[in-house]
Every structure is written in C-alpha cells, then in structure tokens.
MITI-628213 format. One record per atom (N, C-alpha, C): residue in three letters; x, y, z. Coordinates in steps of 0.001 Angstrom, whole numbers, plus 500000, padded with zeros to 6 digits. Example, Ala and Ser with C-alpha at 12.3 -4.5 7.8 and 13.67 -1.06 7.14 Angstrom:
ALA513190494310507800
ALA512300495500507800
ALA513200496700507800
SER512850497750507080
SER513670498940507140
SER512900500030507870
This chain:
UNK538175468660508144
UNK538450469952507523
UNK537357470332506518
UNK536747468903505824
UNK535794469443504835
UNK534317470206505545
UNK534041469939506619
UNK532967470178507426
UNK533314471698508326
UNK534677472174508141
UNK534882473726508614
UNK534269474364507392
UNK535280474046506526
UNK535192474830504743
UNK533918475163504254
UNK532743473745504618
UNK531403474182504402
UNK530565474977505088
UNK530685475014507007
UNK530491475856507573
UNK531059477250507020
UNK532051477557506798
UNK532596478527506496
UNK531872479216505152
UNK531558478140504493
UNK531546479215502949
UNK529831479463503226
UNK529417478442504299
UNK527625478997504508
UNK527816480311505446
UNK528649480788506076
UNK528969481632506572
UNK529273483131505726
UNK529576482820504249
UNK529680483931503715
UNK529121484154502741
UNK528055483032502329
UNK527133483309501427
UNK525924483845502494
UNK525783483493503785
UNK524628484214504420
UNK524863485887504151
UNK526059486112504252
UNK526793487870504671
UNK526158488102503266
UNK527433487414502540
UNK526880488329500997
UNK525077488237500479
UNK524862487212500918
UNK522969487301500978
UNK522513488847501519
UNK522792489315502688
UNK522101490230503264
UNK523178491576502410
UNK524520491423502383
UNK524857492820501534
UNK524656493161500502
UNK523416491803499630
UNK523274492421498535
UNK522213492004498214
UNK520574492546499313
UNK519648492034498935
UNK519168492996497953
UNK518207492580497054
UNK517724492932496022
UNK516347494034496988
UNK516095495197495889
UNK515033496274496017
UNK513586495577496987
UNK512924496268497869
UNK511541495267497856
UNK510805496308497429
UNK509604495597497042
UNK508482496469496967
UNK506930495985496900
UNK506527496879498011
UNK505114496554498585
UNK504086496874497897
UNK502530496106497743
UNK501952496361496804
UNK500573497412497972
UNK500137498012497469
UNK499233498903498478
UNK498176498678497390
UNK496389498484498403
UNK494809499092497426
UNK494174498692498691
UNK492783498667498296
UNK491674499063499169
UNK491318498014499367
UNK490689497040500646
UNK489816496670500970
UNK489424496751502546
UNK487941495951502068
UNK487052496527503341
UNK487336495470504429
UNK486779496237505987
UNK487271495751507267
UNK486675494129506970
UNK488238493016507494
UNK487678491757507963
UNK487921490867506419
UNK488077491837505258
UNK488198491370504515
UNK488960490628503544
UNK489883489906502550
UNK490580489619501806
UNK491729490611501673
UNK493131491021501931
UNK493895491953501951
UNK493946491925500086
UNK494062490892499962
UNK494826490297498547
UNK496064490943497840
UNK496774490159498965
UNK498344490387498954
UNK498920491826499227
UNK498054492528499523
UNK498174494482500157
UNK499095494225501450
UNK499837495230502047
UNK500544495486502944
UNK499840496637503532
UNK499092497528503281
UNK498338498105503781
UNK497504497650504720
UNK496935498510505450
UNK495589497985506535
UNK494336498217505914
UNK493375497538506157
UNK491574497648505750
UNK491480499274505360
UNK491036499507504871
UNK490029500677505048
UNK489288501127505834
UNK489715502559506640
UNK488440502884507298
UNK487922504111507293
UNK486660504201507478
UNK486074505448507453
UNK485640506210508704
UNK485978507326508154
UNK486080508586509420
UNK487179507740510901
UNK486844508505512151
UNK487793508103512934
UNK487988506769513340
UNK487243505890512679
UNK487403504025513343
UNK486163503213512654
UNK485251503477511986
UNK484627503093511319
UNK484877501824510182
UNK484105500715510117
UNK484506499982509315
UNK483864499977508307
UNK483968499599507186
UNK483840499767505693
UNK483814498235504861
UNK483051498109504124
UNK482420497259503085
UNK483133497177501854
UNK483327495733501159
UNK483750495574500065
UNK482267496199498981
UNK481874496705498175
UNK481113496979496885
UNK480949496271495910
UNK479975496178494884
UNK480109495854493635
UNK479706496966492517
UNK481072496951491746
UNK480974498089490690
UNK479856497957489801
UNK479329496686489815
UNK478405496445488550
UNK478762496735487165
UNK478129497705486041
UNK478515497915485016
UNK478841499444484634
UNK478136500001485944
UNK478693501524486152
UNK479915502068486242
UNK480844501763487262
UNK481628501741487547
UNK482770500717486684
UNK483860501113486827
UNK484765500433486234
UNK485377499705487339
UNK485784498270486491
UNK486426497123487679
UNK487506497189488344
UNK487332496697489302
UNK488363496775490432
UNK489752496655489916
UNK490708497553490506
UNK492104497797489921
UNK492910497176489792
UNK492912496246488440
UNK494388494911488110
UNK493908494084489518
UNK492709493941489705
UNK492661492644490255
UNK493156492648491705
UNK494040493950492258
UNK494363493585494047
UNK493643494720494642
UNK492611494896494298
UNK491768496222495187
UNK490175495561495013
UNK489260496361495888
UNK488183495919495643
UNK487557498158496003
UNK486198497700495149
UNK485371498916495677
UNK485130498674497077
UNK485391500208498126
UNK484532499954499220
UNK483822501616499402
UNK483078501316500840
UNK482370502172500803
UNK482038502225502935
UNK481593502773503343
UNK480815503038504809
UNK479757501693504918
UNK479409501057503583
UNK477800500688503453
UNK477846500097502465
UNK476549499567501969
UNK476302499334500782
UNK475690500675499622
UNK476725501223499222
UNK476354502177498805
UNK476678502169497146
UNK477140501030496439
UNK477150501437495300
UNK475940501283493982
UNK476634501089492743
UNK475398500889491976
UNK474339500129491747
UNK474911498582492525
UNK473792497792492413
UNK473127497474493165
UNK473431498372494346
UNK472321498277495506
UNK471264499130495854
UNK470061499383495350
UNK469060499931495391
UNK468951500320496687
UNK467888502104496601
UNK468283502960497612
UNK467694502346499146
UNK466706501723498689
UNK465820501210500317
UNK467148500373500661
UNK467916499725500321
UNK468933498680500767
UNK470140499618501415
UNK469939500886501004
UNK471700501618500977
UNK471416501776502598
UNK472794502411503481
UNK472665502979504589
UNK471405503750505011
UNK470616503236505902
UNK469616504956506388
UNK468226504323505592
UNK468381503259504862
UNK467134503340503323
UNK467586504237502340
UNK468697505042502379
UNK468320506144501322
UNK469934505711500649
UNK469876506955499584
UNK471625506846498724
UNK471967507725499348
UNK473623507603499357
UNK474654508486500292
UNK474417510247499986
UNK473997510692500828
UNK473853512515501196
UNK474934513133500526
UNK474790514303499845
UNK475805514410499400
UNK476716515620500732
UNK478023515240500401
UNK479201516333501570
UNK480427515324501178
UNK480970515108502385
UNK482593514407502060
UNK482689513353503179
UNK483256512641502480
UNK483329511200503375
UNK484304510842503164
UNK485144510650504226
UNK486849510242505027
UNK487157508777504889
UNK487978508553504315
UNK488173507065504149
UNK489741506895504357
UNK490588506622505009
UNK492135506553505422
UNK492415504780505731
UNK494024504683505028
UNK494636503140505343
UNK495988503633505743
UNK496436503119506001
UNK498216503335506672
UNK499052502121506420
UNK500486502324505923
UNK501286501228505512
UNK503055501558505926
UNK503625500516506570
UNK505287500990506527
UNK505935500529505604
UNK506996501138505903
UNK508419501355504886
UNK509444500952505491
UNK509854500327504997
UNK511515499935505687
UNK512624501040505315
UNK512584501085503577
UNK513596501931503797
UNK512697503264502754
UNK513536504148502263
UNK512973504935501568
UNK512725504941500186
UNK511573505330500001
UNK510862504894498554
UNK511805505612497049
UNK512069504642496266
UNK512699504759495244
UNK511915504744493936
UNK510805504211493770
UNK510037504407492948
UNK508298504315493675
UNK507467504567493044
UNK505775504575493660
UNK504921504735492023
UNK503834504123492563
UNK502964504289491366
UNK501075504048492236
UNK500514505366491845
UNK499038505177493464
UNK497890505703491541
UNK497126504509491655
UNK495817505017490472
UNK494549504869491753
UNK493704506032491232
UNK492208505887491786
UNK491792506433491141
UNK490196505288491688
UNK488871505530491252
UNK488032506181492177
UNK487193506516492202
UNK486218507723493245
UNK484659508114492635
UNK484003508154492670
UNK482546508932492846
UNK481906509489493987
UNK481511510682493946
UNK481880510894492726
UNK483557512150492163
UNK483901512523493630
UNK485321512840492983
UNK486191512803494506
UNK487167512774494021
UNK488423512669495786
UNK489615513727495752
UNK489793513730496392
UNK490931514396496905
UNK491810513477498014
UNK492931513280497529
UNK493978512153498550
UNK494800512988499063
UNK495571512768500557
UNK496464513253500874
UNK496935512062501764
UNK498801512416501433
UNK499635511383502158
UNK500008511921503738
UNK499689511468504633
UNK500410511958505865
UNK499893513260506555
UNK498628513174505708
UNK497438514374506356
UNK498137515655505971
UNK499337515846504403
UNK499661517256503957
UNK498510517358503185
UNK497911518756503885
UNK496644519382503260
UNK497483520375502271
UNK498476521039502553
UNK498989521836501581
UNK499442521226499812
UNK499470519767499958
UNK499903519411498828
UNK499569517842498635
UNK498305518079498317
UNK497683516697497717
UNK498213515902497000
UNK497979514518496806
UNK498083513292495701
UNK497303514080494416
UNK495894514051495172
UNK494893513908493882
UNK494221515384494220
UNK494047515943493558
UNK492908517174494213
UNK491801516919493223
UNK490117517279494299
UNK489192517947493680
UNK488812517703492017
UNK488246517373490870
UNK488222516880489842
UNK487041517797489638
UNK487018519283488750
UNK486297520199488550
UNK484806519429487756
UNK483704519715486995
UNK482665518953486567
UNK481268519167487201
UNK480321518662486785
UNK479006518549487032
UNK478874517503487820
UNK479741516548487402
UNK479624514693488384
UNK478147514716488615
UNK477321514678487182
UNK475830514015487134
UNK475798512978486302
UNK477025512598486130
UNK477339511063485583
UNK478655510015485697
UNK478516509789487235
UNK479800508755487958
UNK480488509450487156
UNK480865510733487701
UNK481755511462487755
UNK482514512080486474
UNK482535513336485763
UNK482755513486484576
UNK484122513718483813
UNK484879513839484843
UNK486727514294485145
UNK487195513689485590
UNK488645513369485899
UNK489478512301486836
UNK489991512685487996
UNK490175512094488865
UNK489898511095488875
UNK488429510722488869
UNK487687509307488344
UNK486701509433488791
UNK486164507501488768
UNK484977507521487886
UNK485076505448488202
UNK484820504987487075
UNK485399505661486050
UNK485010505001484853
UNK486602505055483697
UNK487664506313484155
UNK488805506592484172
UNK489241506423485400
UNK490651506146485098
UNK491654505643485757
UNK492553506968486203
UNK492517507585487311
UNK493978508362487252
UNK494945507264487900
UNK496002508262487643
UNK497327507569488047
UNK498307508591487919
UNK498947508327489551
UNK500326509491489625
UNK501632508106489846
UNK502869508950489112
UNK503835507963489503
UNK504874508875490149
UNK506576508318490603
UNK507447509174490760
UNK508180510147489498
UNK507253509743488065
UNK507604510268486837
UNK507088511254486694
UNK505990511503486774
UNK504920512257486899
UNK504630513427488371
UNK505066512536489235
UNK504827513778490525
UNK506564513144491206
UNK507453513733491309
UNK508638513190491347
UNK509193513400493031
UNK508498515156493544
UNK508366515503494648
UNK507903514537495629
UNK507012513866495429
UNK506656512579496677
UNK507474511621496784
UNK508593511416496253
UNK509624510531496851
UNK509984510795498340
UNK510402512328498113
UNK510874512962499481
UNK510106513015500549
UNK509211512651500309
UNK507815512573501538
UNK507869510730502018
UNK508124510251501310
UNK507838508519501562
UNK509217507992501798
UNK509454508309502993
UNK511223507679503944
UNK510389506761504672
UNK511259505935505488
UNK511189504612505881
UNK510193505340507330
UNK509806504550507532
UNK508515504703508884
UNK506803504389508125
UNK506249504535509393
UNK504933504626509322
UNK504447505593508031
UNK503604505622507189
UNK502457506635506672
UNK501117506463506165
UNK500346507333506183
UNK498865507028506109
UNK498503507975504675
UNK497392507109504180
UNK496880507827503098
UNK494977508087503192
UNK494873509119503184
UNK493444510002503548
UNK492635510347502290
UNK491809509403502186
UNK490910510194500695
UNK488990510588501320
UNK489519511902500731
UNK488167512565500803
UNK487280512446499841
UNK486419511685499898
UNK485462511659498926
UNK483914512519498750
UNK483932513400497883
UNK483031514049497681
UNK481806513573496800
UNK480933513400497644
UNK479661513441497048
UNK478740513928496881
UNK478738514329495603
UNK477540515667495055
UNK476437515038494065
UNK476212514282493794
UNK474845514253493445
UNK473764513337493690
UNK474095512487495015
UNK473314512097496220
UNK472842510597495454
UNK473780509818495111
UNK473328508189494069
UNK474272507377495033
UNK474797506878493690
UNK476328505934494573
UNK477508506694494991
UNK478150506063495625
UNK479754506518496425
UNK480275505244496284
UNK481697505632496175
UNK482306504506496837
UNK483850504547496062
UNK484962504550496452
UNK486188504533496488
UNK486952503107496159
UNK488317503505495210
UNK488933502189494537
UNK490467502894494622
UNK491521502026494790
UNK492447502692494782
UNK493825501242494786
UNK495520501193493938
UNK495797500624494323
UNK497121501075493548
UNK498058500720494570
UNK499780501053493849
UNK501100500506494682
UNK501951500499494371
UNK503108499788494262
UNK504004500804494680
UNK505061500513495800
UNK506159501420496220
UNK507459500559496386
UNK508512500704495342
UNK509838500096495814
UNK510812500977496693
UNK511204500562497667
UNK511988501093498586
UNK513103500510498569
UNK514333501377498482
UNK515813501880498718
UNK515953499873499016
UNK516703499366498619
UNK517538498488498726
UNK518829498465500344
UNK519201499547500002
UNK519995500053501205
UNK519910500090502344
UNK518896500265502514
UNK517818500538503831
UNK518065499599505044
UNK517885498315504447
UNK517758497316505724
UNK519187496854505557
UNK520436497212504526
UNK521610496224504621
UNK522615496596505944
UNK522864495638506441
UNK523805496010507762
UNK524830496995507392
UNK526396497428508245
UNK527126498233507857
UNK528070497581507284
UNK529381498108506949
UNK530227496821506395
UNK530844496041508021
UNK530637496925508834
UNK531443496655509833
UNK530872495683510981
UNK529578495590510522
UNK528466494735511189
UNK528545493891510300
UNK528544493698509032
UNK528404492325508462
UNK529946491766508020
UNK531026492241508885
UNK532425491510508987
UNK532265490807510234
UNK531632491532511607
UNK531487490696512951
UNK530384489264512824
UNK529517489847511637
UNK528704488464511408
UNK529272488120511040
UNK529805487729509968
UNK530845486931509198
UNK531372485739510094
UNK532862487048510521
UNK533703486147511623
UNK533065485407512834
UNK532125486078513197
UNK531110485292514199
UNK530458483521513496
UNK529961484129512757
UNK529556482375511310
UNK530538481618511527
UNK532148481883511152
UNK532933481769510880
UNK533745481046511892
UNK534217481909513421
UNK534108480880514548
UNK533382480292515160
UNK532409479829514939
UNK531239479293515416
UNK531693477596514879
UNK532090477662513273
UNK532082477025512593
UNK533341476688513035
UNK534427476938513489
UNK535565476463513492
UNK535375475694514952
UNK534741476632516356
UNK534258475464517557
UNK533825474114517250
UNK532728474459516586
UNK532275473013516378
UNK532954472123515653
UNK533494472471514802
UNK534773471271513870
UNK535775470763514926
UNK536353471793516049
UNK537301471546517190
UNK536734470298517801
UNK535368470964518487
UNK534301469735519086
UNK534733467692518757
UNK534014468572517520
UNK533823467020516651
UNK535584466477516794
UNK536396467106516242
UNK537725466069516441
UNK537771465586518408
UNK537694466406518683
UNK537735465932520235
UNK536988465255520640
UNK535794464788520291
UNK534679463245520668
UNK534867462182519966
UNK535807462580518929
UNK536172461617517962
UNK536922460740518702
C-alpha cells in the first residue's frame, strides 16, 4: 500500500507542477552568424535577405556590449578599430541603410518586455515588419560623431512595456521577427548592438483543468496497476 500512496502523491505533485508553473522569460540580443548565442533565444543576426554577419569590436568609441549578452555586429568588419583598407570593399561602410533582422518564439503571450539599442550611426527597428509603427524611429542630428541622439553607441535607448505599453498587444505567442534599419550617414563605422528580455503569460502553456484531471487519474491508475502487479508475483 505504501508503494500506491507514493506513486500516487508523485502523481499529483507532477499535475500541480504543470498547473502552476511559474512566468518564463526569454532573454533576446545580437550576435553574429556561427557565433556564441550567449544564452539568447533568438537566432544570429542577419543582414539583408540571408547574409551573414560578424561579431565587432566597440573599442573605445563605441560603448560596450549590452550587460554582457549581446555583442556588436555588423555585414563586415566595419567598426572602429578596424582601419578602412581592412573594412569590406577596402573602404568604410557607404553611407544609405543597411537591414539587419533576428526572429524569436513565444509560447505564450508577452506580459512584460524590455528591447535597449545601440546603432551608428542611427536605426530605426520594427517588430514583425510594422512599418506604420516602429520600436525605435530615425534619431534626428548631424551623426558626425557616433551618432549625436538616441538611439545611438555611446547612449543607451531603451523601450519597456512601461514606457511603450501598446507592444504587448503585438507580442502573442508564435513566431516574430525584429528588423533594424541602420542608417549610415557619414561613411566611418557601422555597426548595431541590441538586447532585451520578454516574460510571457504563465498561462499559456498550462493544460486545462480538465486535461490535467485525465493526467492525474491516468498517474494515478497507472500507479494502482502496478501495485496490483506486484501483489500478484508476490
């Protein structure tokens, strides 16, 4: 009997395990193809339609990589401490806009988010390719000095669900991708930093009550066969 009772009560600490798992939340930032995720749930970075992309070094220009789980990347070696004969082409990045997109899922729907970037020399982000309503837009300025407004690589922006509260409703459970346009206007370094945190709905993955009573009782006679078993070989 003592060997049902224990089957049994592992039977309903599994249930109550899953009806009352705790919030998760995934950590999202940048790195380049092939490279170190460091602990990201996101995919590599890539540029334009399939292009792979390079980890950077900020040097002393740029400000350091974000709390440690992002790295600078870029198309190339394109940032500050790589002199221009070394950059893509021999030369420093042309100035126009350069496409850099990662994609990450959701189990359930996002309950809190927090996304900071860095950029040179300025970006514009969008979640899920809405052009009508950016993360980050455009950062007005001269950007003749790694960038003079935020976002940029020497300040930190940062949006949260406190701050932009509307993007909850955009980040439900499925697939989504995040698209940063990086503009470069004054033809030196480039190169993109980015990294944030999304807790999703708790709720999301818990069975129904009515599914986790058939598990239960399922645990439950399972546990009572085999106790039957055992007296009968006995």
């Amino acid at each position: 009997m003592k060997l049902y009772s224990k089957l049994s009560a592992l039977g309903a600490v599994a249930v109550m395990t899953t009806a009352f798992a705790s919030a998760d939340s995934i950590q999202i930032g940048s790195y380049g193809t092939g490279q170190s995720n460091q602990g990201n749930s996101n995919t590599s970075v890539v540029y334009g339609a399939s292009g792979g992309t390079v980890n950077i070094s900020p040097g002393t220009v740029w400000n350091g990589e974000l709390t440690g789980v992002s790295s600078w990347v870029s198309y190339g070696q394109t940032g500050p401490t790589t002199p221009e004969g070394s950059q893509p082409g021999g030369h420093y990045a042309p100035n126009g806009v350069y496409t850099f997109s990662t994609s990450f899922d959701l189990t359930g729907a996002a309950t809190a988010f927090s996304l900071s970037v860095l950029a040179d020399d300025t970006v514009e982000v969008l979640l899920d390719g809405n052009t009508a309503d950016p993360l980050f837009t455009y950062a007005a300025g001269g950007n003749s000095t790694c960038q003079n407004n935020e976002p940029n690589c020497t300040v930190v922006d940062t949006i949260t669900n406190l701050t932009d509260p509307s993007v909850l409703a955009l980040l439900g459970s499925g697939e989504h991708s995040l698209t940063f346009l990086v503009k470069q206007t004054n033809s030196i370094d480039m190169g993109l930093d980015f990294a944030g945190n999304i807790t999703e709905d708790p709720s999301a993955p818990t069975p129904e009550p009515n599914t986790l009573l058939l598990l239960g009782t399922g645990l439950m006679g399972s546990a009572g066969a085999l106790f039957r078993r055992m007296r009968s070989a006995a």
